[in-house]
C-alpha positions as CSV (number, residue, x, y, z in Angstrom):
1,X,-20.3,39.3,10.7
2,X,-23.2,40.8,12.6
3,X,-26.0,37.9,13.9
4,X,-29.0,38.0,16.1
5,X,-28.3,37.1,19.4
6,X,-30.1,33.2,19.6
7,X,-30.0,30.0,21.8
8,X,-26.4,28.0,22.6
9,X,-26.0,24.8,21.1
10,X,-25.9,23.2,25.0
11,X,-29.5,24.9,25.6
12,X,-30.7,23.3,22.1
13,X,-29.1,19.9,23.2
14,X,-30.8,20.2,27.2
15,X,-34.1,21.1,25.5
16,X,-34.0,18.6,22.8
17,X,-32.7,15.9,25.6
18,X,-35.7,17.1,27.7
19,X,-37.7,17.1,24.3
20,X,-37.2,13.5,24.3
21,X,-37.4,12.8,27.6
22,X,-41.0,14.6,28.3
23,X,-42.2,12.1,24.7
24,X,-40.9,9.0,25.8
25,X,-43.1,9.9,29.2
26,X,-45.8,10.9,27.2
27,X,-45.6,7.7,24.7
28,X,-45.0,5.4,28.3
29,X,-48.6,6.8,29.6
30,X,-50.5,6.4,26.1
31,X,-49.2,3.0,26.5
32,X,-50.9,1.9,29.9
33,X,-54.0,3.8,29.1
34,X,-54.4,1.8,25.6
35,X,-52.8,-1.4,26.6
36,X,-54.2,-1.3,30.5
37,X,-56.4,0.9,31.9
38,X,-58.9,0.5,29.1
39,X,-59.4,-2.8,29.6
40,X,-60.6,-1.9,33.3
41,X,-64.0,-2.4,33.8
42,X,-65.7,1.0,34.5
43,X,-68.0,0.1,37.6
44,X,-68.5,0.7,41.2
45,X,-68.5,-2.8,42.3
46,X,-65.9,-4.9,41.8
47,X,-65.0,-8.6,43.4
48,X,-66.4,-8.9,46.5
49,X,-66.6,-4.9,46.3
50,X,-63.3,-4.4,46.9
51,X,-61.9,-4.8,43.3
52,X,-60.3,-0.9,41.6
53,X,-62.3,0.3,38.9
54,X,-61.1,2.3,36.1
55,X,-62.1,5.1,37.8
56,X,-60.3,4.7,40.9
57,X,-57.0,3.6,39.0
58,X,-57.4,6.8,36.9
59,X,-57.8,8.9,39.4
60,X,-54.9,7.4,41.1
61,X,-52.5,6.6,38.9
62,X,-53.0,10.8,37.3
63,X,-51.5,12.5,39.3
64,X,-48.7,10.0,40.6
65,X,-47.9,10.2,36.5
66,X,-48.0,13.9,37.0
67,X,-45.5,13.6,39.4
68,X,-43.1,11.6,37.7
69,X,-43.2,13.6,34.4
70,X,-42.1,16.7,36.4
71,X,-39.5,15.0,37.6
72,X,-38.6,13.3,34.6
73,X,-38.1,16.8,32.7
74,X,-36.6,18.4,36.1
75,X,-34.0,15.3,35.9
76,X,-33.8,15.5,32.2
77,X,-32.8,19.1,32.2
78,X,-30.1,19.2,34.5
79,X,-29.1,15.8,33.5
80,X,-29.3,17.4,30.0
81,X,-27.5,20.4,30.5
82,X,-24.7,19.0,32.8
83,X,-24.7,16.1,29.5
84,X,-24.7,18.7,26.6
85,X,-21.8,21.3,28.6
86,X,-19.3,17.6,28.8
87,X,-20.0,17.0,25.1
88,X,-19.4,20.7,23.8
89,X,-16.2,21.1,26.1
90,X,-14.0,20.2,23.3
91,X,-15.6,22.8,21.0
92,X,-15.0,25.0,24.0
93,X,-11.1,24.6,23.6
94,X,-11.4,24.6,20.0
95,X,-13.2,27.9,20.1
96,X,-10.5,29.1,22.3
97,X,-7.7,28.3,20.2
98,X,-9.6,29.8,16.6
99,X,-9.6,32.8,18.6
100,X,-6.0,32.8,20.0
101,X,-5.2,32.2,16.1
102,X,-7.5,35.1,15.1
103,X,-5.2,37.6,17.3
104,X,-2.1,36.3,16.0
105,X,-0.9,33.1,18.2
106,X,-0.5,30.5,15.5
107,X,2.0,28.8,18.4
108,X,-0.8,27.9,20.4
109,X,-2.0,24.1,19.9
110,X,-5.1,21.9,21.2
111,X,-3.5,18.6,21.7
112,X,-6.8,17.3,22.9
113,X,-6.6,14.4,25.0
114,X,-8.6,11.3,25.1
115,X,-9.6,8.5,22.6
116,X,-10.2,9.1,18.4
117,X,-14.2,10.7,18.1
118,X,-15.0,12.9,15.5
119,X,-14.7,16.3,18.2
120,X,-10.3,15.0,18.3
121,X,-10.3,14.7,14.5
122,X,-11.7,18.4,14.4
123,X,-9.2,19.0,17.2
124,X,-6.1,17.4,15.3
125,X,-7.2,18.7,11.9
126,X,-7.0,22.3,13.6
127,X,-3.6,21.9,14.9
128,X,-2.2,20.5,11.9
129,X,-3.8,23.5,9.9
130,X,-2.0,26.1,12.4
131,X,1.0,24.3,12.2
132,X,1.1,24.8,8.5
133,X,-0.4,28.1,9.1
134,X,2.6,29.2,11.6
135,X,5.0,27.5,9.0
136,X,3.7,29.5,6.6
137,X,3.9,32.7,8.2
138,X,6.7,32.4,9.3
139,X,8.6,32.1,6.0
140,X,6.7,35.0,4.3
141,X,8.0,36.9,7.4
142,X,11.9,35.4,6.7
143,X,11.3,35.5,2.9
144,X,9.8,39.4,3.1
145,X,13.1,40.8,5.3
146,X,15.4,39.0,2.4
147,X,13.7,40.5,-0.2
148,X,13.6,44.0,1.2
149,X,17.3,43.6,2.5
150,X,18.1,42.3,-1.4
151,X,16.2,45.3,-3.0
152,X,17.7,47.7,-0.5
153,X,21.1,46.8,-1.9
154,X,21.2,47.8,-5.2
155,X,19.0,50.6,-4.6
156,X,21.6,52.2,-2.1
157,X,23.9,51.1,-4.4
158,X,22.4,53.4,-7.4
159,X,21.8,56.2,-4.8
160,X,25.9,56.0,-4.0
161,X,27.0,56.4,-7.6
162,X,24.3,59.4,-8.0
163,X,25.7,61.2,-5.1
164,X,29.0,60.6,-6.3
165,X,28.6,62.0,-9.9
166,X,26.5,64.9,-8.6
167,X,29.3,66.1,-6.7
168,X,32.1,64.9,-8.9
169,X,30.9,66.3,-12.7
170,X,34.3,65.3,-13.8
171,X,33.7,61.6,-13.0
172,X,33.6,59.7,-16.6
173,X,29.8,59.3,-17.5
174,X,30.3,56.6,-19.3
175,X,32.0,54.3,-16.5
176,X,28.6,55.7,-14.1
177,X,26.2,54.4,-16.5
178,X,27.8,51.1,-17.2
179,X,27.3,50.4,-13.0
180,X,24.3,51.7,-12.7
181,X,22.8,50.0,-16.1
182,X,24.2,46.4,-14.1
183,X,22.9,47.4,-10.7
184,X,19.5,48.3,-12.5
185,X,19.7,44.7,-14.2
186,X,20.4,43.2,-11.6
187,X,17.1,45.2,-9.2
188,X,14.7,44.0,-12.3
189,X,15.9,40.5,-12.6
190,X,15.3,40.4,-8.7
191,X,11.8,41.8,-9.2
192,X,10.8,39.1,-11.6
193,X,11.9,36.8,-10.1
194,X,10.0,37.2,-6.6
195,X,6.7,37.6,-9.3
196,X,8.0,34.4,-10.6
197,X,8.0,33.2,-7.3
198,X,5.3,34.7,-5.9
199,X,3.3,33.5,-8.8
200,X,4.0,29.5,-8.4
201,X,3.2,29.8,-4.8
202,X,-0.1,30.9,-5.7
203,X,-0.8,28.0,-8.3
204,X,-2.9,30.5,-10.6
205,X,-1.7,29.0,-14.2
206,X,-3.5,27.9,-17.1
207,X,-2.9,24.1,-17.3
208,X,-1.7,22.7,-20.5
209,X,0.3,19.4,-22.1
210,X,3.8,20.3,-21.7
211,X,6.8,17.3,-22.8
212,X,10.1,18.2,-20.6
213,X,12.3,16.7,-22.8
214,X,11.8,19.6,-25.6
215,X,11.7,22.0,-22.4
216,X,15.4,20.9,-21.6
217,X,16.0,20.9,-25.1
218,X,15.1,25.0,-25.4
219,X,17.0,25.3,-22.3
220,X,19.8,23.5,-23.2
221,X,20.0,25.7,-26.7
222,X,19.8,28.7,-24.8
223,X,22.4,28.3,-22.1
224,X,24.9,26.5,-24.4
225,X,27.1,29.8,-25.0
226,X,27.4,30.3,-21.1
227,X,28.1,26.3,-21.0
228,X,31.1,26.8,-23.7
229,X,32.4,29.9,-22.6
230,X,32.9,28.5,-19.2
231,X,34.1,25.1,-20.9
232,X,31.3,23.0,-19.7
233,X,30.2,20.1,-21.5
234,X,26.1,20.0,-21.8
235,X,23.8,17.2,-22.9
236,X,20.5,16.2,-23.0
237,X,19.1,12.6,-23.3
238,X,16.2,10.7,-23.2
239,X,13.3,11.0,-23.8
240,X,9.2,12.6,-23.9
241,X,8.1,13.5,-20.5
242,X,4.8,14.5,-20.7
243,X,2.8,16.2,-18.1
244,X,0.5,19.4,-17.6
245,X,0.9,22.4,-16.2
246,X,2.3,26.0,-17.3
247,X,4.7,26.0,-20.3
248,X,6.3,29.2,-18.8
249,X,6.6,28.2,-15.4
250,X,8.3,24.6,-16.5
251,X,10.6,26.1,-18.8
252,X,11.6,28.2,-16.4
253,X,11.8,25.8,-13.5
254,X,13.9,23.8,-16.2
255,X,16.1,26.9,-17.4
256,X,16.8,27.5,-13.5
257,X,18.3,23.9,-12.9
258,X,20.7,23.9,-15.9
259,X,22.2,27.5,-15.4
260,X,22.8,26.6,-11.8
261,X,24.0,23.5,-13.0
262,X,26.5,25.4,-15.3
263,X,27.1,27.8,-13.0
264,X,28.1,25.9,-9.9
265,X,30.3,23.4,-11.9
266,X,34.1,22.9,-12.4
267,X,36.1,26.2,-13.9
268,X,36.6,23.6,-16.8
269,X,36.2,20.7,-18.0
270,X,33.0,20.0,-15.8
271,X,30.2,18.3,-17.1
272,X,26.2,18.8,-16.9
273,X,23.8,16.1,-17.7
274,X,19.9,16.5,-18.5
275,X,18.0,13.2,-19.0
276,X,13.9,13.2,-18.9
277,X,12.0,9.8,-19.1
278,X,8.5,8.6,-18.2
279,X,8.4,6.2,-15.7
280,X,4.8,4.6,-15.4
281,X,2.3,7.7,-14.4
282,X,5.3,10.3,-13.0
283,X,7.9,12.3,-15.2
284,X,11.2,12.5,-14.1
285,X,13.6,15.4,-15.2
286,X,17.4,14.6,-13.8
287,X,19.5,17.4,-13.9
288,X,23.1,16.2,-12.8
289,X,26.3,18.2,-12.9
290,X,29.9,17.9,-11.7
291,X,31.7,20.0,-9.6
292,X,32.6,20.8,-5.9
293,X,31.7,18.4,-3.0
294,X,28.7,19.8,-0.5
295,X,28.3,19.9,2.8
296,X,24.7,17.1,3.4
297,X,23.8,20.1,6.1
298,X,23.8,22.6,3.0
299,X,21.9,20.7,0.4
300,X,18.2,21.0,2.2
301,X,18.7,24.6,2.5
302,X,19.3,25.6,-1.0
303,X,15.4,25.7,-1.8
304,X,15.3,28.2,0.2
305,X,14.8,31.5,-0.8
306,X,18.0,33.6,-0.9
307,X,20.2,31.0,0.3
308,X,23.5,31.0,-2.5
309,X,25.3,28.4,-0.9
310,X,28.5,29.6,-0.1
311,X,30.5,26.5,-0.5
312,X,28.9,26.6,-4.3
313,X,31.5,28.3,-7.2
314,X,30.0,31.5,-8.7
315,X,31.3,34.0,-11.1
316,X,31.0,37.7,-10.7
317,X,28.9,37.8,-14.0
318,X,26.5,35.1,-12.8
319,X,26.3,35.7,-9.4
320,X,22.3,35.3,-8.9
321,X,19.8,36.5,-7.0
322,X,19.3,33.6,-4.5
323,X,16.4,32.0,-5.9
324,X,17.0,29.9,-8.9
325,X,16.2,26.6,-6.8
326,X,13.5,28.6,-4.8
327,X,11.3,29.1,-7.9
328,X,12.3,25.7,-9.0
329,X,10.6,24.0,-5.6
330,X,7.9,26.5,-6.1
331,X,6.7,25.3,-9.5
332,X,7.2,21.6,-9.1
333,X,5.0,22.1,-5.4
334,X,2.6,24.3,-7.3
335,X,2.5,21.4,-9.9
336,X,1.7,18.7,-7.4
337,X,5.4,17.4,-7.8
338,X,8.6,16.6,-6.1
339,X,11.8,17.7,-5.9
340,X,15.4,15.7,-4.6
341,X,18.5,17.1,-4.4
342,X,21.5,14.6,-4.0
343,X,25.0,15.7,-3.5
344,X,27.1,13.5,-5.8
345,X,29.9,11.5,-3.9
346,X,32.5,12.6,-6.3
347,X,31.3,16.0,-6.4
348,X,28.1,18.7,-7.6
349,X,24.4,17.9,-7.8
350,X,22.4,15.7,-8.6
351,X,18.3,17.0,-8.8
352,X,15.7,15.1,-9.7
353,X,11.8,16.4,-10.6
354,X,9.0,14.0,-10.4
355,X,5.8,15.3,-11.8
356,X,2.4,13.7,-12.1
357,X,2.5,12.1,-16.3
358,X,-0.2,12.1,-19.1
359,X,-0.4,9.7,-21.6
């Protein structure tokens, strides 16, 4: 943005400083001419002849007073400036740094030194913000090379089977459509879900009364012919869980945690659990399954986007796109929420979502 070229803040401070300075002078002298030399009496002759007059005193005591006012505003404005440029060093620094961050250093910090004022709040407010800001960054940067080496895949993978029917016309047709319709299935489901994603991290969502408990319900219904043909038992208990936020984002953060549930469960005989309840002001949504023990190291990284889990049993059929528990962290943080995920000592998950209740 384009300004006028104007006065630093240290020149405003030394002028005001000297400002101040040059009134208090001015008030000082008002105060012996009303308080002192007034009361003077105004004649040539004195005690004995010897005694000032006001005259005398006046014409004394002027330019002396001259004299120390130009000092006073000589001292005052170096004192002032020397003052003002030790006050405004800080913002110097911070200025510094904003513009370090403006080029593209986010690694750069302040770490201003010295006792709490309101110039090392600024300071420490800053450096968190490019802390979060480098954070930030850096996981678009991660998340953007994932997603482009994910797309890339079935993309190259669509281009391999054209190339191979255009110079093979005896290939069976039918076979080449059934891959590419999956590898097409597959490149859409990837799509939505990094607008799915992409659209919790922004927070932009009508907010509306939403009860989890008929959320896992739908859920529940929905996924119960993937839960039987993989011979998973499924049930929901509990009970309302109300909170607000976007019916389609929920269900969807809910729908996540049971398929991966299902999913990454037992071949047989495994068991997923879905309980909601309201507990004072927060809703809770457990999602708890059985199934394989994991590594502690490899439950904090499972949020993150693209990350499978190897140790974590998948079919062919349900193999994912790697981000079934990233959307599910992205919707609870977009809805001011928490999520915990537990191994189980005797194997699988448990996950628990906290989100802020309504009555």
């Amino acid at each position: 943005m384009d300004r006028r070229p104007g006065f630093s803040a240290r020149l405003r401070l030394t002028l005001s400083y000297v400002g101040f300075l040059a009134l208090a002078g001015a008030l000082l002298l008002a105060v012996v001419w009303v308080f002192l030399l007034r009361y003077v009496p105004d004649n040539s002759q004195g005690l004995l002849g010897i005694s000032p007059n006001r005259y005398l005193l006046v014409h004394t005591f002027a330019p002396a007073a001259a004299v120390a006012m130009a000092v006073l505003l000589v001292f005052g404005l170096v004192g002032g400036w020397i003052l003002a440029g030790r006050m405004l060093a800080p913002l110097t620094r911070i200025r510094d740094a904003a513009r370090k961050a403006g080029d593209g250093s986010l690694s750069h910090r302040i770490r201003m030194p010295g006792r709490q004022d309101e110039f090392r709040e600024l300071s420490d407010a800053f450096d968190s913000m490019l802390e979060q800001l480098e954070s930030h960054v850096a996981e678009q940067r991660r998340f953007a090379a994932n997603a482009s080496h994910e797309l890339r895949t079935p993309l190259a993978i669509s281009r391999t089977l054209l190339d191979v029917a255009r110079e093979d016309p005896t290939r069976d047709r039918g076979e080449l459509i059934e891959r590419l319709y999956v590898v097409n299935t597959r490149a859409i489901d990837l799509t939505e879900a990094l607008l799915l994603l992409s659209r919790g991290d922004r927070g932009h969502f009508t907010r509306e009364g939403v009860d989890l408990s008929l959320l896992a319900e739908e859920a529940a219904e929905t996924l119960l012919p993937l839960a039987e043909q993989r011979g998973i038992t499924l049930d929901v208990t509990g009970g309302a869980a109300r909170t607000e936020g976007s019916a389609e984002l929920l269900l969807r953060m809910v729908t996540n945690l049971v398929q991966n549930a299902v999913v990454h469960n037992l071949p047989a005989g495994g068991t997923v659990t879905v309980h909601t309840e309201a507990h004072g002001a927060t809703s809770v949504l457990r999602v708890e399954n059985t199934g394989p023990r994991l590594p502690p190291e490899l439950v904090p990284t499972l949020t993150e986007p693209f990350r499978r889990g190897a140790d974590r049993v998948r079919t062919d059929e349900h193999v994912g796109v790697g981000l079934g528990l990233a959307i599910v962290h992205s919707v609870v943080r977009a809805h001011d929420g928490t999520l915990d995920l537990v191994p189980r000592p005797a194997g699988g998950l448990l996950v628990t979502v906290r989100l802020p209740g309504t009555p």
